[in-house]
N, C-alpha and C positions, 0 to 999 in steps of 0.2 A: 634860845635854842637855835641851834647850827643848824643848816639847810642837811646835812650829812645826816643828823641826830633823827631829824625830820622823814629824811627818806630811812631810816633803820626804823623806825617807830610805824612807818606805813606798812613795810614791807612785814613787820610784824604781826601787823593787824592782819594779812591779807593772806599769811601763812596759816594764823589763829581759824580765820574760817574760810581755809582755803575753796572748802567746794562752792559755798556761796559766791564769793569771788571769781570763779573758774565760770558758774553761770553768769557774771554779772559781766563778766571780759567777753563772752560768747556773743552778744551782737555786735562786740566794735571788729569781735574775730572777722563777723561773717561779710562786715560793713566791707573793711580793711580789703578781705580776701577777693571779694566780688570787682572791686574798684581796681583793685592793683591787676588780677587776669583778663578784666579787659582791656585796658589803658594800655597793660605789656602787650597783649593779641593783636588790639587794634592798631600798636606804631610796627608791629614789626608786620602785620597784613598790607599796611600802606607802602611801607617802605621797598614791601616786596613787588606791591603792584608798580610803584611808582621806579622803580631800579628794571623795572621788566621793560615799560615804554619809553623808558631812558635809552636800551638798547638796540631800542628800534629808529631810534635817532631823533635826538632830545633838541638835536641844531639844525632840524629840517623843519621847512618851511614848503608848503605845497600851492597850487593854484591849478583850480582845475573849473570848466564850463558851469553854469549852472542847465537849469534847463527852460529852455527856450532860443538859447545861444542857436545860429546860426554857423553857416559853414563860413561865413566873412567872418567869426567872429573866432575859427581856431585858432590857433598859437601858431607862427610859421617860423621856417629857422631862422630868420631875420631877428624876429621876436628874440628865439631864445639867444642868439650873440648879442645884441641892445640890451637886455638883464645879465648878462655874465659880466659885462663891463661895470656895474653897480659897484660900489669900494667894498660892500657890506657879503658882498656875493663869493665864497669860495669855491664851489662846484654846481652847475645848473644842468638838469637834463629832460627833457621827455620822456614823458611814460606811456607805453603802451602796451597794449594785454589782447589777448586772441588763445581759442582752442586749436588746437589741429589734429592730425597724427602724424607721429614720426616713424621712418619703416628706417632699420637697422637689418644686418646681417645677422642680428639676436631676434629679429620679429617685430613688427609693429606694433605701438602701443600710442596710446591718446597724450598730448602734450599739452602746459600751458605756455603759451610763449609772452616770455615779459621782452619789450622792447625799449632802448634809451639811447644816449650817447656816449662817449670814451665816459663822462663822469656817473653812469648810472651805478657804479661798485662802488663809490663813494656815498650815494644817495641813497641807497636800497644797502648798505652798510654790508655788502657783498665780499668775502675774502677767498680769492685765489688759491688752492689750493696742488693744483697740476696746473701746468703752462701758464696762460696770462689771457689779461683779458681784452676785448677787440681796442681797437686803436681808434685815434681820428681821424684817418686818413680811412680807415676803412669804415668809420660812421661814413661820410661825406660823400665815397665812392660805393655806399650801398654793398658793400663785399658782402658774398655768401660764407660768412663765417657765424658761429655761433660759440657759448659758452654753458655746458652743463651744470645742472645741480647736480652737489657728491651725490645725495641719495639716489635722484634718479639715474645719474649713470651704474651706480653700483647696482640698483636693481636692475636694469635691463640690461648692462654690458656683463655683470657678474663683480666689476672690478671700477674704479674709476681712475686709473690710469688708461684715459680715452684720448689722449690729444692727437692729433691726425686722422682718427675715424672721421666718418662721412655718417650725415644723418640725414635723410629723404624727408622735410618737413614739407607739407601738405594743411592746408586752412584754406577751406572754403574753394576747394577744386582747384587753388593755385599750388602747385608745388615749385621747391628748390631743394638743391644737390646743398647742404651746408658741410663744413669741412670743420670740424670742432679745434678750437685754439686752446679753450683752459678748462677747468674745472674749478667751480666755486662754492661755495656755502654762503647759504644768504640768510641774514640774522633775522629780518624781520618775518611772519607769521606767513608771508603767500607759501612757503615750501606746504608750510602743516595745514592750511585749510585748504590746499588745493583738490583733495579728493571731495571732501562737501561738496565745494565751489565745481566741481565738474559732474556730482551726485545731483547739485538741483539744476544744471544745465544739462540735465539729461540724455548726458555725453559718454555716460560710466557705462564701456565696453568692454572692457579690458580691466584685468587686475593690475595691470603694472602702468605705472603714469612716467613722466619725466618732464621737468621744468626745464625749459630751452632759453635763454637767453640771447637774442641777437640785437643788431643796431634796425634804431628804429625808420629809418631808413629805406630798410630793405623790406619793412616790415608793410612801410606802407606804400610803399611800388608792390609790393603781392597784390595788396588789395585799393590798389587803384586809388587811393586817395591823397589829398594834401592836408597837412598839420596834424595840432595834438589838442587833444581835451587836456591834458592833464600837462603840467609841469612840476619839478620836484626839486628844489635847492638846498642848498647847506649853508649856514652862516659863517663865517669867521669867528663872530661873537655871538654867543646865544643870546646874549643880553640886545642883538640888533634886530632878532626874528620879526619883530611886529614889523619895524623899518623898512627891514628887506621886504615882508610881502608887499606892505601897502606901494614901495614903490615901483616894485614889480609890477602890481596893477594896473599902476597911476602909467607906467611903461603901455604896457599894451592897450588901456583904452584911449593913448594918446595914437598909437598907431594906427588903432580900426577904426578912431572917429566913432567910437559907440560910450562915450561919458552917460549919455542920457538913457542909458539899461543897463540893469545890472547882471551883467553875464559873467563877471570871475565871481568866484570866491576862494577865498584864502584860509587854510586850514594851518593850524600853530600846533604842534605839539607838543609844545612848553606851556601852554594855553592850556590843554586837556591835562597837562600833568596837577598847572596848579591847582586847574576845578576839582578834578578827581583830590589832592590831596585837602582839599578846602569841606570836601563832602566827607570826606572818611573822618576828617577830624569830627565836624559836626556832630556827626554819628558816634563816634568813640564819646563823645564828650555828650552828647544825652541819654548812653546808655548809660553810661560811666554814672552820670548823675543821676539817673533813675534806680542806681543800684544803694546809691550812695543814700538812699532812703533809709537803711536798714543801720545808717551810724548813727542819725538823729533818734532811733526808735534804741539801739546799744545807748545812746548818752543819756535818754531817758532811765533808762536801767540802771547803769550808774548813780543819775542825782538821786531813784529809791531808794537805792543800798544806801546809798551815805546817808541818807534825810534815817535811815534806820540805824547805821551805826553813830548817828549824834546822839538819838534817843538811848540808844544801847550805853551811850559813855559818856551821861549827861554829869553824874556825879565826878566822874574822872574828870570832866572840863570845869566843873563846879570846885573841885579842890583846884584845882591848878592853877584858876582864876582867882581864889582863895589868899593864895601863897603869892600871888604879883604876876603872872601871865598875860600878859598885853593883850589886847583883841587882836592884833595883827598876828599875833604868835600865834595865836588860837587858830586862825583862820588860812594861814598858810599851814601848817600841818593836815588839816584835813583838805586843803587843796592839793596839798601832795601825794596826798593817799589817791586822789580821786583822781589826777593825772597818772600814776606810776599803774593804776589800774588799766587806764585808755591804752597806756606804751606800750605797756606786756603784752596787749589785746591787738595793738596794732602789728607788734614785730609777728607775733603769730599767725597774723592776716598776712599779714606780707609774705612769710613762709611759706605759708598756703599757696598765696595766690600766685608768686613765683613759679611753685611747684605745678600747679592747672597749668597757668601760661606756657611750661614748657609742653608739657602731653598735650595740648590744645595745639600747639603748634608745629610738633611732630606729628599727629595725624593728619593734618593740614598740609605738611610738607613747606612751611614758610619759617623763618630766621627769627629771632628773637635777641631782643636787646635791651638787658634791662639799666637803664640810664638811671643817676644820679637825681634826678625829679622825681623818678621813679619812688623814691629811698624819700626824697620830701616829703612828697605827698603821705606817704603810712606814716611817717614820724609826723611832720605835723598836723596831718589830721588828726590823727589817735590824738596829740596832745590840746589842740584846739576844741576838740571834745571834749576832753577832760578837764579842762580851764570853765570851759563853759558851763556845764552842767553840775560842775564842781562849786562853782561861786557860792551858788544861794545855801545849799546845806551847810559849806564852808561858814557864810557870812551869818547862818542861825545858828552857829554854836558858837562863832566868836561873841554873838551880843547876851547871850544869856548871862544875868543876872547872877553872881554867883551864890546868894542866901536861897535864892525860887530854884538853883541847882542841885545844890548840896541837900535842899527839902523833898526833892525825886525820891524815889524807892531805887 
């Protein structure tokens, strides 16, 4: 008998008592369904989070104070042109951060001011959208220039076609006349947590806020000090990030003579992407498997029904075996019945579970992508099941006897 003959004689059977079947396919359904809406949920959750801090810039590389760092031990611009010189190094800058108020012709409102160098719109992955952004010449000579966020110019000018206003920044009793050059959007997250961020600084006076941008520079001639906690780089190759920090380090504690404490540390964001993608798999892949309980308890259900439809059609394999039926013949037919059961049960899981995965993911508001493994995994599970659980009632009807067969009722 033909493998063809085999699957039409199965699918006979399973039409013959289809509701028994329809329960018997019901836990590789629920097995199938469970497995495939998480595994779709969970790669396209990861893929969201991990494409989100990709944006925030996946080829930066940071170093900033720890605590206990002294003031010999800031970052000075010396510092930072000896790491820009590094091969691995494309854009290096200072960061610095201060509250203040800015008083406009629109009204005063509370500001955060980030500070850096000509390469901070590179680092802070900032895009220009009116005018431009300060220069190096005007980092170095300290110029009273600044550069807006869209949002906050648009809430507090009305409009953010601002270049040439003047904006009265003020931090900590110090003020400056700034004379605005550009307006920019800045992709990473300081825009949107800025109001929290000035909520638990107990700063929140005002409805209307505004992110200011200028060189850092001028930032810390306001307030009187020398250097930076904080330094922020971009690699050439992302593939050199660890390089680049560690020799950024190995830079500055050769300069302060402080080898023997440890006052940098080096933050990777290709670092955080991998952990975070190495955790979410984990998690996907133990829920996955805890779900995946409910196929082993479906393939049990299977090998009853079959261990019942041997008993059911013991005399049918008694003449068959009668007439010259090999045991192997025997035994692949009811393997085939008991896989093509698992399949039906899986493409149907699959349906399902595609189907959750999508409404799962539109409430969620995250992307879904159902990959080709995707499509493995229910085919060969359901059939791996069905192999399995299929053998033994398979292999006790191939060996029956055919005189103790055809003797059944």
């Amino acid at each position: 008998m033909n493998l063809i003959e085999n699957i039409r004689m199965a699918i006979y059977s399973i039409r013959t008592n289809f509701m028994r079947s329809a329960l018997t396919m019901l836990g590789i359904i629920i097995g199938v369904c469970s497995v495939i809406a998480i595994v779709t949920v969970g790669n396209g959750g990861r893929d969201y989070i991990v494409d989100m801090i990709k944006e925030m810039g996946s080829s930066n590389v940071g170093i900033n104070l720890k605590t206990g760092a002294t003031a010999q031990d800031r970052i000075t611009e010396e510092d930072v042109r000896k790491i820009k010189s590094i091969d691995g190094a494309k854009f290096v800058s200072p960061i610095s951060f201060n509250f203040g108020t800015a008083e406009t012709d629109y009204g005063t409102v509370l500001s955060m001011v980030l500070a850096g160098n000509e390469d901070f719109q590179h680092v802070m992955n900032t895009v220009t959208t009116k005018g431009r952004f300060f220069t190096q010449d005007e980092y170095q000579s300290a110029q009273h220039v600044c550069v807006l966020s869209n949002i906050g110019a648009t809430q507090v000018f009305g409009t953010n076609d601002v270049v040439g206003e003047y904006v009265n920044l003020t931090i900590e009793g110090q003020s400056v006349y700034l004379k605005v050059v550009g307006v920019a959007t800045i992709e990473m997250t300081t825009q949107e947590n800025m109001s929290s961020m000035m909520d638990s600084s107990q700063m929140a006076q005002s409805e209307a806020s505004m992110l200011i941008m200028i060189p850092s520079t001028l930032l810390n001639e306001m307030m009187g000090v020398n250097g930076y906690d904080m330094l922020y780089m971009m690699a050439k190759d992302e593939s050199q990030l660890d390089t680049l920090g560690n020799a950024a380090r190995n830079i500055l504690y050769s300069r302060h003579g402080n080898f023997n404490r440890d006052v940098y540390e080096v933050s990777n964001v290709a670092t955080y992407i991998d952990l975070l993608d190495a955790v979410i798999n984990i998690l996907t892949t133990f829920i996955a498997g805890v779900s995946a309980i409910s196929l082993i308890v479906g393939g049990i259900g299977v090998m009853n029904i079959m261990l019942v439809s041997v008993t059911e059609r013991t005399r049918e394999i008694g003449i068959r075996k009668a007439l010259g039926a090999k045991t192997g013949t025997i035994m692949v037919q009811f393997l085939t019945e008991s896989v093509i059961l698992c399949v039906f049960g899986g493409l149907i899981g699959f349906i399902l579970g595609v189907g959750g995965a999508v409404i799962v993911a539109a409430y969620m508001g995250i992307p879904i992508t159902i990959k080709l493994s995707t499509i493995a995994i229910a085919i060969g599970f359901s059939s791996a099941i069905g192999i399995f659980f299929g053998i033994y009632p398979a292999r006790k009807a191939a060996k029956m006897l055919p005189i103790e067969a055809l003797r059944r009722d």
